[in-house]
Every structure is written in C-alpha cells, then in structure tokens.
C-alpha positions in Angstrom: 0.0 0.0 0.0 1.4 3.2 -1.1 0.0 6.8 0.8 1.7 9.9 0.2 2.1 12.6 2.5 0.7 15.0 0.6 -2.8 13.2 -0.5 -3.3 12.8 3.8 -3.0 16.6 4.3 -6.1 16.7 1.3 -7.9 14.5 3.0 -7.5 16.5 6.4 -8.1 19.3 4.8 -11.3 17.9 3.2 -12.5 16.8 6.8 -12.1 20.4 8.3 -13.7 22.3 4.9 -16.5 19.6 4.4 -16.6 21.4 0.8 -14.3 20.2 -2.2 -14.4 23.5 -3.1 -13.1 25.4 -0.2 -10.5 22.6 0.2 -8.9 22.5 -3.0 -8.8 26.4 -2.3 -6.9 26.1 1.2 -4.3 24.1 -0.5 -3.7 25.9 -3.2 -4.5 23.5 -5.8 -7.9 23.5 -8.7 -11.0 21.6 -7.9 -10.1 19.0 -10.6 -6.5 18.4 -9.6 -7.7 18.0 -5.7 -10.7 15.3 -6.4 -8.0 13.5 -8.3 -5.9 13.5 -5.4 -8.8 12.2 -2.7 -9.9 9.7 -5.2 -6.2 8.6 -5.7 -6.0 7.8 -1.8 -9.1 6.1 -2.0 -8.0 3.8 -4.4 -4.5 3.4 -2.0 -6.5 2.6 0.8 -9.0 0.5 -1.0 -12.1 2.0 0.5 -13.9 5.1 0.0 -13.0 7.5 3.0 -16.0 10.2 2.6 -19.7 9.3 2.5 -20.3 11.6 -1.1 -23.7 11.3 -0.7 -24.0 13.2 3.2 -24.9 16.6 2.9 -21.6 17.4 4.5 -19.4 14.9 3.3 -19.2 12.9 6.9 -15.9 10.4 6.7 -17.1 6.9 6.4 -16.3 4.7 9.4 -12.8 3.8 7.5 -12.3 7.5 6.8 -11.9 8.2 10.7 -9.4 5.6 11.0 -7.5 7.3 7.8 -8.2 10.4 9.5 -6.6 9.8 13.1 -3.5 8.1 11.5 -3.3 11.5 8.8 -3.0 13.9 11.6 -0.5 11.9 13.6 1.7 11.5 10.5 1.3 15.3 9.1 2.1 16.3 13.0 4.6 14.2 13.0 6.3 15.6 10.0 6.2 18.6 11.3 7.3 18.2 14.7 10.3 16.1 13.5 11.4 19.1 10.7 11.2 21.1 14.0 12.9 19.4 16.3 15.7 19.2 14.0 16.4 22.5 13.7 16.0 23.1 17.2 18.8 20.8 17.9 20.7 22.9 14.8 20.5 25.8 16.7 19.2 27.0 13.6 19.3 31.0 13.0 18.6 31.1 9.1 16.0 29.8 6.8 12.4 31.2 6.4 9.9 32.3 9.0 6.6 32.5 7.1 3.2 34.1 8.7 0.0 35.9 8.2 -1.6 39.3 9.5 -4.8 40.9 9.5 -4.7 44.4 8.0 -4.7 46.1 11.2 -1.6 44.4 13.0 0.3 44.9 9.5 -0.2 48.8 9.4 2.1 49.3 13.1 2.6 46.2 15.7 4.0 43.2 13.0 6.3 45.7 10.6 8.1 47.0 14.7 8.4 43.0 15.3 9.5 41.8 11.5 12.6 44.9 12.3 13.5 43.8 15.9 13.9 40.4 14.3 15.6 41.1 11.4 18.4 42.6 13.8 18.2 39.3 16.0 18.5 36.9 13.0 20.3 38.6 10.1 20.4 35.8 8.1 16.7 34.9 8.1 14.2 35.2 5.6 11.1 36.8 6.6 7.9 36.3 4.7 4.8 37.5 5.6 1.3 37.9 4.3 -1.9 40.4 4.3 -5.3 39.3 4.4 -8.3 39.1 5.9 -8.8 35.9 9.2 -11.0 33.9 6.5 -8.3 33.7 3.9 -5.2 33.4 6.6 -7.0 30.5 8.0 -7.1 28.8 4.8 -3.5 29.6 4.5 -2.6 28.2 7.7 -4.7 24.4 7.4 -2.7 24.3 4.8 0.4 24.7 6.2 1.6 27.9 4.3 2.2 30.0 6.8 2.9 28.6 10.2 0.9 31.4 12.4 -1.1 34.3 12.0 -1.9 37.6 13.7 -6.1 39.0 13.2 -9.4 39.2 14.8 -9.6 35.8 17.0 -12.9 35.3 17.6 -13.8 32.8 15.5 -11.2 31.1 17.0 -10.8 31.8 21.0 -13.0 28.1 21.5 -11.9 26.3 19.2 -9.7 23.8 20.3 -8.0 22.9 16.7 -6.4 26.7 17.5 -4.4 28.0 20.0 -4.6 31.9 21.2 -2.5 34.0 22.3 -4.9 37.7 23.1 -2.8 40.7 22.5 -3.9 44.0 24.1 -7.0 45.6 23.1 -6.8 48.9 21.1 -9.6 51.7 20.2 -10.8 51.6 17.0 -11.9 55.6 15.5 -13.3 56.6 12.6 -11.3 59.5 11.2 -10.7 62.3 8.8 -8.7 64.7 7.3 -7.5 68.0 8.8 -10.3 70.5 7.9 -12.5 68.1 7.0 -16.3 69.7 7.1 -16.9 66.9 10.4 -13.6 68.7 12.3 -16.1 71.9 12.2 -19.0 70.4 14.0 -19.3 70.7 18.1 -20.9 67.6 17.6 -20.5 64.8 15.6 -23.5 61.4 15.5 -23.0 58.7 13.7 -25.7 59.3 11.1 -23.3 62.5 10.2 -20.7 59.8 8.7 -22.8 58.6 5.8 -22.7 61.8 4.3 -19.0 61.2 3.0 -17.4 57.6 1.1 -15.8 55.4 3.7 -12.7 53.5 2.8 -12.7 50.4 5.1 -10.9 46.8 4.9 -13.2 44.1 3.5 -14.8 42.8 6.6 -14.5 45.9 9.2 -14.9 44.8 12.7 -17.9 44.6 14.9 -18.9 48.6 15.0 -20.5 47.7 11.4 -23.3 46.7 13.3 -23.5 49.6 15.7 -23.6 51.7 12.9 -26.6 50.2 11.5 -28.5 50.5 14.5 -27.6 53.9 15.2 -28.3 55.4 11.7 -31.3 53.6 10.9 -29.9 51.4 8.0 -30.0 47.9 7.7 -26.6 47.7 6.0 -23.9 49.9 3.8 -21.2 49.1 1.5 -17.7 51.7 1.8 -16.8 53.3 -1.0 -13.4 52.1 -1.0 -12.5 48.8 0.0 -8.9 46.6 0.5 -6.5 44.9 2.4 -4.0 47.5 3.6 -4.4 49.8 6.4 -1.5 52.5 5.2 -2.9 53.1 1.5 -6.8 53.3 3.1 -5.8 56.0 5.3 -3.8 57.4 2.4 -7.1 58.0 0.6 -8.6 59.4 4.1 -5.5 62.2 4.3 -6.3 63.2 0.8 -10.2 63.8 0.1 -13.4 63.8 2.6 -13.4 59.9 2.7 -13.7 58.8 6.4 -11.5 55.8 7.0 -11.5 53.6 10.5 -8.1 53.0 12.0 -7.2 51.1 15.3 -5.0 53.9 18.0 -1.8 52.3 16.9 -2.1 53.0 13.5 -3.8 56.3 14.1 -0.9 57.4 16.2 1.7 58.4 13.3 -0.6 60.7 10.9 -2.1 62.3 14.6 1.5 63.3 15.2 1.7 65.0 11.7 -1.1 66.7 12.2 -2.7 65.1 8.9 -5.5 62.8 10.5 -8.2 63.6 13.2 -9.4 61.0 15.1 -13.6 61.8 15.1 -15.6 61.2 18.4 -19.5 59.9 17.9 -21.4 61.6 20.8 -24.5 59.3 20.7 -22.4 55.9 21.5 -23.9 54.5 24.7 -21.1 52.5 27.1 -22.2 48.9 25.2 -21.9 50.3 22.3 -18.1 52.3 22.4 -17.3 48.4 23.6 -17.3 47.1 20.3 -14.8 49.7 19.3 -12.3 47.6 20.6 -9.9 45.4 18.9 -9.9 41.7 19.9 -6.5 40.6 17.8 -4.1 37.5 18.9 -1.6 35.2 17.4 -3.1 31.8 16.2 -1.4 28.8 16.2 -2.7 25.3 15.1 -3.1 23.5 18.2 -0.9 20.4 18.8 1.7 21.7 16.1 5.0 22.9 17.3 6.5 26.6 15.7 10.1 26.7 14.3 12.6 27.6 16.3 12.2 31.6 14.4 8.2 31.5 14.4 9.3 31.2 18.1 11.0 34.1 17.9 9.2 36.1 15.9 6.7 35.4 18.1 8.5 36.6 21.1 9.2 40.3 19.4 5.1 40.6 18.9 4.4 40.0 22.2 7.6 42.4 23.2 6.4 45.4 21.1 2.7 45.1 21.5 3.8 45.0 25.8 5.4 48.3 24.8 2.1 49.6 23.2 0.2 48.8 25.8 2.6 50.9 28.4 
C-alpha cells in the first residue's frame, strides 16, 4: 500500500472544509487536480474515505481511522522538521506568517525589524489578508501562524490563542475636513461622506446600523491594507477607521483627526475595541524563528500597551 504525504493533508483538509471546493482552495491547488488527489488515496487505501452522498461529506467509518493516522503523520512531519532545527540551533531559513490588516499597518512591521536585527540571516515572509483567507492559509500549512481578529477562534480547540492587548478603534478624517467643524459629531453624520474600510471591518459595522437607521452599507473604498486606506482618508473627505496604533503616526503630523460619535452609549463604544491575537494550530509545534518572531510581537505590542 502506497500513501503519500501529501494526498493525507487533502484529505484533512477535506474533513475540516467539508466542501471540495473550499479545500482545493486552502491548499492551493484547482477543484479537478484536488478530487483527483482524494480519489487517488481512495484507491490506495481501497475504500472510500467520505460518504459523497451526506450533505456534509461525513468520513465513512474507514475514513476516521484514515483520518486519526493523517494527523499523527502530518504532525509528526512537522514536529520532526522542527525538532531538528531546534537541535541545529538553527538562526537562518524562512519564517513565514499571516496578518490581519490592522496588526500589518504598526505592531508586526516593529516585530518583523526587531527580528531582522536578531536573525540577520533569516528570511522573513509574511502575508496580508483578511482571518477567513489566513486561516485557509494556515490548514494548509503555508504560513505557520497568523496575527487578526480571534474570535472565530478563541474556542476552538483545533487553534491556539494568544490575546494581544485591546486597542480603540476611530473613525477619522482629514484635517479640515467639514466633520472637524461640527461641536458635535452622531453617527448618522458619517454617511454623508465615502468610507474606505478593509473588506470585513470589525464589529462597530453593526453599531452603525442601528444607530443610523440602515439595515446595512457598503464603503466606497475597500482593501487589504491599512497604510494606502488611510492614504485616501489624508487626501479627500473619505472617512477611513483606524485602530490607536495605527492612528498614532498621521495624529502626530497633524494630517488625520481622530472623530468622536457623541451618541455611542457605554455597550456600544465596547465594540470599538480590537480583539486581535496570534493563532497557532493546536498540537503543532512553531520553528525555532516562528518562536521568535513570536516573542518580538508580544515584546512590542507589551510596549504599546505601556
């Protein structure tokens, strides 16, 4: 009997998708290519591992089996690559991660340069995108953590959390902005001007809706990365939303106001909070420079908390 490595972390990654679809997406690979690749198992095995005809592709009795033995191999894999460069001492290779477009505008690019001067010779590689995507990225074992919104994840036990400290979110605007003029500002005032906003901005979408009377909205602008939406904000009447870290920097240049809403009640200004972390897959060791990496995140956001 012949398995290969790869065709076990399809089929795990099948079981935690339940959707041939979003599976063959998390691993980087076409629909086609990936059914081939399940079926191709099958056939190794000599059983069919997922009940095709369940609404949400259950594993068949055999399929658990697979599916136990899978994980202990992949994790096994990966704990042995560690391991070995543990007892390397290694310093050089490639840390490889994920942020959230809010951690990328301030706390990971003061991390990534502490630990470029701790490990010189190491490659850093990191991507931007929304928790959705970077969760796909990480099942798949592209990148081996992330930093975003964890709340899809805080009870989950195939993650591990590690909370960093809250920050304030604020809706903001250009110096002499038309807003900057009122004694007053309510949050019905802000749909008067485009919004540039990441794809999925956090839970004070909702507040706004209730406090303006609409049932939804749509920003103007929308995309991944903090710096060039609050580009947009400094140069026109767009409003943007920016987290107190990232704020910081165009407050001191006198280019961006921070806006207050005066008819927030105290449950309400709570969802203005961030609620980032660092996810981990649970059970699955970091490199010896995730570790490290790691340990500068928690160093510099400890400093942005004080």
């Amino acid at each position: 009997m012949h398995i290969d490595l790869r065709q076990l972390r399809h089929y795990i990654a099948l079981v935690e998708h339940r959707s041939f679809v979003a599976a063959a997406t998390a691993v980087s690979l076409s629909q086609s290519a990936f059914s081939r690749s399940i079926q191709t198992l099958e056939h190794n095995v000599g059983c069919r591992l997922i009940d095709r005809g369940s609404r949400d592709l259950e594993p068949t009795h055999q399929g658990l089996l697979v599916l136990e033995h899978a994980r202990r191999l992949v994790h096994g894999v990966h704990d042995l690559t560690t391991e070995i460069s543990q007892f390397n001492g290694a310093n050089a290779g490639v840390v490889r991660f994920g942020s959230g477009p809010a951690p990328a505008g301030g706390l990971v690019p003061r991390a990534v340069a502490r630990f470029v001067g701790q490990y010189p010779a190491a490659r850093t590689c990191f991507q931007v995108d929304n928790w959705q995507a970077l969760q796909r990225k990480l099942v798949a074992e592209e990148i081996e953590f992330f930093v975003a919104d964890t709340r899809q994840f805080d009870s989950d036990p195939d993650y591990q959390v590690q909370l960093l400290q809250p920050q304030r979110w604020h809706f903001c605007c250009r110096q002499g902005h038309p807003l900057t003029q009122r004694s007053q500002v309510l949050a019905r005032d802000l749909f008067d001007y485009p919004l540039a906003t990441t794809f999925r901005p956090p839970a004070i979408r909702k507040v706004l809706s209730d406090l303006s009377g609409r049932q939804d909205f749509l920003p103007t602008v929308e995309c991944e990365h903090g710096y060039a939406l609050l580009n947009v904000v400094l140069q026109s009447d767009t409003l943007g939303i920016a987290c107190q870290g990232n704020l910081r920097p165009y407050q001191m240049e006198q280019g961006l106001v921070a806006l207050t809403l005066a008819d927030l009640t105290a449950e309400q200004d709570a969802a203005f909070y961030t609620h980032y972390g660092i996810v981990t897959r649970a059970r699955y060791r970091l490199s010896p420079l995730a570790l490290g990496l790691v340990g500068h995140l928690i160093a510099c956001d400890g400093q942005d908390a004080g």
